[in-house]
C-alpha positions as a Markdown table, in Angstrom:
| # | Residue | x | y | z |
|---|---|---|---|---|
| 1 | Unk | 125.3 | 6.9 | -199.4 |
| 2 | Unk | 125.2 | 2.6 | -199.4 |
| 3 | Unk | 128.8 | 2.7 | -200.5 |
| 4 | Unk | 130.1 | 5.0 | -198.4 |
| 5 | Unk | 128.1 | 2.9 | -195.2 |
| 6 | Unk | 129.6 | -0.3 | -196.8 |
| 7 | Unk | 133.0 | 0.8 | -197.1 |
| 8 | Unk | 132.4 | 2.4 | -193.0 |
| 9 | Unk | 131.4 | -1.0 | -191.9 |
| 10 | Unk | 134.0 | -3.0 | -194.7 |
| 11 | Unk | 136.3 | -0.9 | -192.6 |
| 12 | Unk | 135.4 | -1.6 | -188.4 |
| 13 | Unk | 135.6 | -5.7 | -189.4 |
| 14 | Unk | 138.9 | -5.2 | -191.1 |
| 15 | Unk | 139.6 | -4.8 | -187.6 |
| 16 | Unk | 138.4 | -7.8 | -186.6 |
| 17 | Unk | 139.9 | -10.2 | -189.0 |
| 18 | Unk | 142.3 | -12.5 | -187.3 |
| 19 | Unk | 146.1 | -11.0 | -188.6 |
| 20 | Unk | 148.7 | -13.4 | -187.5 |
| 21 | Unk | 150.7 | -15.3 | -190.2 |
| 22 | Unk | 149.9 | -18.6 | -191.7 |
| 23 | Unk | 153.6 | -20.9 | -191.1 |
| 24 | Unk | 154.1 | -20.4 | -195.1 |
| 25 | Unk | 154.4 | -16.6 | -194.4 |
| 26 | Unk | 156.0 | -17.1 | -191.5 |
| 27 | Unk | 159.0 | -19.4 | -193.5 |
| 28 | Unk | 159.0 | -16.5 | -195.6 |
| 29 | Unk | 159.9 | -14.0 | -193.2 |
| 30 | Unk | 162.1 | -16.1 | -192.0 |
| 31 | Unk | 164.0 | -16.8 | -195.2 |
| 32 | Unk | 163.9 | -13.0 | -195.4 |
| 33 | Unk | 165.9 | -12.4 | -192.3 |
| 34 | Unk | 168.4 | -14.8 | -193.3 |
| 35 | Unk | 169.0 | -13.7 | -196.4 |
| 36 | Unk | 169.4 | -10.0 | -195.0 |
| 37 | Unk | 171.3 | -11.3 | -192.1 |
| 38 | Unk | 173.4 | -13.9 | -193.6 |
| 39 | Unk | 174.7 | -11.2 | -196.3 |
| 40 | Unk | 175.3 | -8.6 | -193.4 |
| 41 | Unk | 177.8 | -10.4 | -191.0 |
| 42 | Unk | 179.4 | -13.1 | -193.4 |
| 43 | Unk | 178.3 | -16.0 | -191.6 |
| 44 | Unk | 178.2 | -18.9 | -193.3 |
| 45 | Unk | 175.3 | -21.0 | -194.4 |
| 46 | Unk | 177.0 | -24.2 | -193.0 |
| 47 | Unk | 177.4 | -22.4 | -189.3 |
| 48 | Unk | 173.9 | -21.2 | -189.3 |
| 49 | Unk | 172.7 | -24.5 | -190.3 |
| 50 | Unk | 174.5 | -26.3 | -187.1 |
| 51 | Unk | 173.0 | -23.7 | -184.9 |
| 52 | Unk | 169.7 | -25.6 | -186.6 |
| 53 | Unk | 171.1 | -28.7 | -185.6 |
| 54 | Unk | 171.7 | -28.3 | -182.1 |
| 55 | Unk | 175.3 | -27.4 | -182.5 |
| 56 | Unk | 175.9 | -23.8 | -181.2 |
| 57 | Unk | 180.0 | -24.4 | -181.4 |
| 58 | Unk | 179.7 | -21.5 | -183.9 |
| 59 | Unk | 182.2 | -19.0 | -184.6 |
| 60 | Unk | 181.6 | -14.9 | -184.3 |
| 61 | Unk | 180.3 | -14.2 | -187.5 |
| 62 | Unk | 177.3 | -16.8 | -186.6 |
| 63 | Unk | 177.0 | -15.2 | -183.1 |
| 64 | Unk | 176.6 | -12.0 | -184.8 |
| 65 | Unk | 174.1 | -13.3 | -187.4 |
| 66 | Unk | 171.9 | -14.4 | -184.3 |
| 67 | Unk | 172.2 | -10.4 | -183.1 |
| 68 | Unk | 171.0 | -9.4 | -187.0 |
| 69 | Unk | 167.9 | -11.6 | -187.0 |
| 70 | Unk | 166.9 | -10.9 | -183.1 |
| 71 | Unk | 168.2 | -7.2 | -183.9 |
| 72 | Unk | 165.8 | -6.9 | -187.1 |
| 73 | Unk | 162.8 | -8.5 | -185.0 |
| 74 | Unk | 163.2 | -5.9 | -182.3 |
| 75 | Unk | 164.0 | -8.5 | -179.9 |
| 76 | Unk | 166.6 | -6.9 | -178.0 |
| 77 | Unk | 167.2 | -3.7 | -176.4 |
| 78 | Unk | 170.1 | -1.0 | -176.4 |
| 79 | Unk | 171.5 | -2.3 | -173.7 |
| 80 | Unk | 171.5 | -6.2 | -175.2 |
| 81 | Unk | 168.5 | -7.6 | -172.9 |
| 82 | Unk | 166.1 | -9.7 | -174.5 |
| 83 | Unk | 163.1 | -6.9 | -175.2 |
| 84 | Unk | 159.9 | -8.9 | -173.8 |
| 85 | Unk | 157.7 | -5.6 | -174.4 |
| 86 | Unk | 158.2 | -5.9 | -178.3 |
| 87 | Unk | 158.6 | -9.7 | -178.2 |
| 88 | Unk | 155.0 | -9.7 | -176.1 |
| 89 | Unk | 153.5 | -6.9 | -179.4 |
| 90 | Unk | 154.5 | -9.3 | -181.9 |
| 91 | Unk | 152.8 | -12.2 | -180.4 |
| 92 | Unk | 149.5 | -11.8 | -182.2 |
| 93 | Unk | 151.5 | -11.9 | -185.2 |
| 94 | Unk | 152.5 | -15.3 | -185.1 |
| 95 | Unk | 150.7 | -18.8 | -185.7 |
| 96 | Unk | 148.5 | -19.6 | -183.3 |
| 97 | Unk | 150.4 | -22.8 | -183.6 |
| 98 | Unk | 153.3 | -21.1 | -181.9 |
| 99 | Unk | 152.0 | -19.2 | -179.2 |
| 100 | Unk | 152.5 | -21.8 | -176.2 |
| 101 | Unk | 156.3 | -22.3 | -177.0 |
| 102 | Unk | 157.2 | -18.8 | -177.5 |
| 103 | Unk | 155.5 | -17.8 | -174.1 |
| 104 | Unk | 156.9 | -21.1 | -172.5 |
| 105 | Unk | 160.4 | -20.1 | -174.0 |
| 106 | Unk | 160.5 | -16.4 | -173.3 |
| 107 | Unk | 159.8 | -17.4 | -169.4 |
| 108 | Unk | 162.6 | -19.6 | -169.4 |
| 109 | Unk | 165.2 | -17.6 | -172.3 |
| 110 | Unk | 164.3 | -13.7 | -171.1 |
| 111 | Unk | 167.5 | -13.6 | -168.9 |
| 112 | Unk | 169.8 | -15.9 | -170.6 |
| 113 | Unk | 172.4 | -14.2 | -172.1 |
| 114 | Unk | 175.2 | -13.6 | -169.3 |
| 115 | Unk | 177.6 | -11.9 | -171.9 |
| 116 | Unk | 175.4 | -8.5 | -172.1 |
| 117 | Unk | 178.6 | -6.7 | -172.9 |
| 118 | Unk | 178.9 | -7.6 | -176.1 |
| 119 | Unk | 176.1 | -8.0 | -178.7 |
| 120 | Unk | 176.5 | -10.9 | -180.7 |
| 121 | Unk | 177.4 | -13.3 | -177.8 |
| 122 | Unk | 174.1 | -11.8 | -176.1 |
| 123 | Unk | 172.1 | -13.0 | -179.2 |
| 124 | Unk | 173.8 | -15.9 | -179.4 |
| 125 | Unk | 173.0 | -16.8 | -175.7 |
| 126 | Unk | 169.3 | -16.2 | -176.3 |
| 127 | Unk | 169.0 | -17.7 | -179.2 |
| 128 | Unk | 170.5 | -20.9 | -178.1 |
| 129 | Unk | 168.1 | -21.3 | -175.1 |
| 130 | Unk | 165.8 | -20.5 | -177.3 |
| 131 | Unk | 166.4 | -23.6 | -179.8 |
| 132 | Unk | 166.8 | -26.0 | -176.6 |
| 133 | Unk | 163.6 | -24.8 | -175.2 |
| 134 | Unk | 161.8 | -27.0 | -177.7 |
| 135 | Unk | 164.3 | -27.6 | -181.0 |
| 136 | Unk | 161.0 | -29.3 | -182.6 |
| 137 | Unk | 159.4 | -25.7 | -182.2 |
| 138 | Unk | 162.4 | -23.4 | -182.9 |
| 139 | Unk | 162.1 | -21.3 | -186.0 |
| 140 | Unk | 164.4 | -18.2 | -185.3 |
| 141 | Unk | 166.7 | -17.7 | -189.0 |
């Protein structure tokens, strides 16, 4: 009967333990995603790296890698709109450490992309506001 209470109340603070990512996990993920996405659309390591840079003069195969990573986050929606609802679930996810830019950035990025017919530019558009909404804080793939 004692283990079955301890594993009962083992279980109700399980709930209560903090979840978000420490920033090694979250360079993980990240280096995940890029892996994954860099393999999918061709892009090449050099373009993504400029988009890291501040130079978003990228060609398509970069624009589409941006869709991949935002696309395998759940960021945006069938219709190529930034997707705040999944963005805002994710939240408690990430660092604490990030929290203020991502809801600072959202704000300002959530209706960036002008291009919505097409999905890569659309991702491309977000993710660029994204990077100059703080580059020190960006951390997109």
């Amino acid at each position: 009967m004692s283990k079955i209470l301890l594993c009962f109340f083992g279980l109700i603070l399980v709930q209560y333990v903090d979840s978000r990512m420490t920033d090694k996990q979250l360079v993980a993920a990240v280096k995940l995603v890029r892996n994954m996405c860099t393999g999918k659309t061709k892009a090449s390591p050099e373009e993504i790296d400029k988009m890291h840079q501040g130079n978003w003069d990228v060609d398509y195969n970069a624009q589409c890698y941006m869709w991949c990573s935002l696309n395998m986050y759940k960021l945006m929606d069938k219709e190529n709109n930034f997707d705040r609802k999944s963005a805002e679930a994710q939240m408690s996810q990430l660092p604490a450490s990030l929290l203020d830019y991502v809801t600072k950035c959202m704000d300002q990025c959530e209706h960036a992309a002008k291009r919505l017919d097409d999905k890569c530019i659309a991702a491309w558009e977000y993710s660029k506001c994204m990077y100059f909404c703080d580059p020190e804080q960006y951390f997109l793939p």
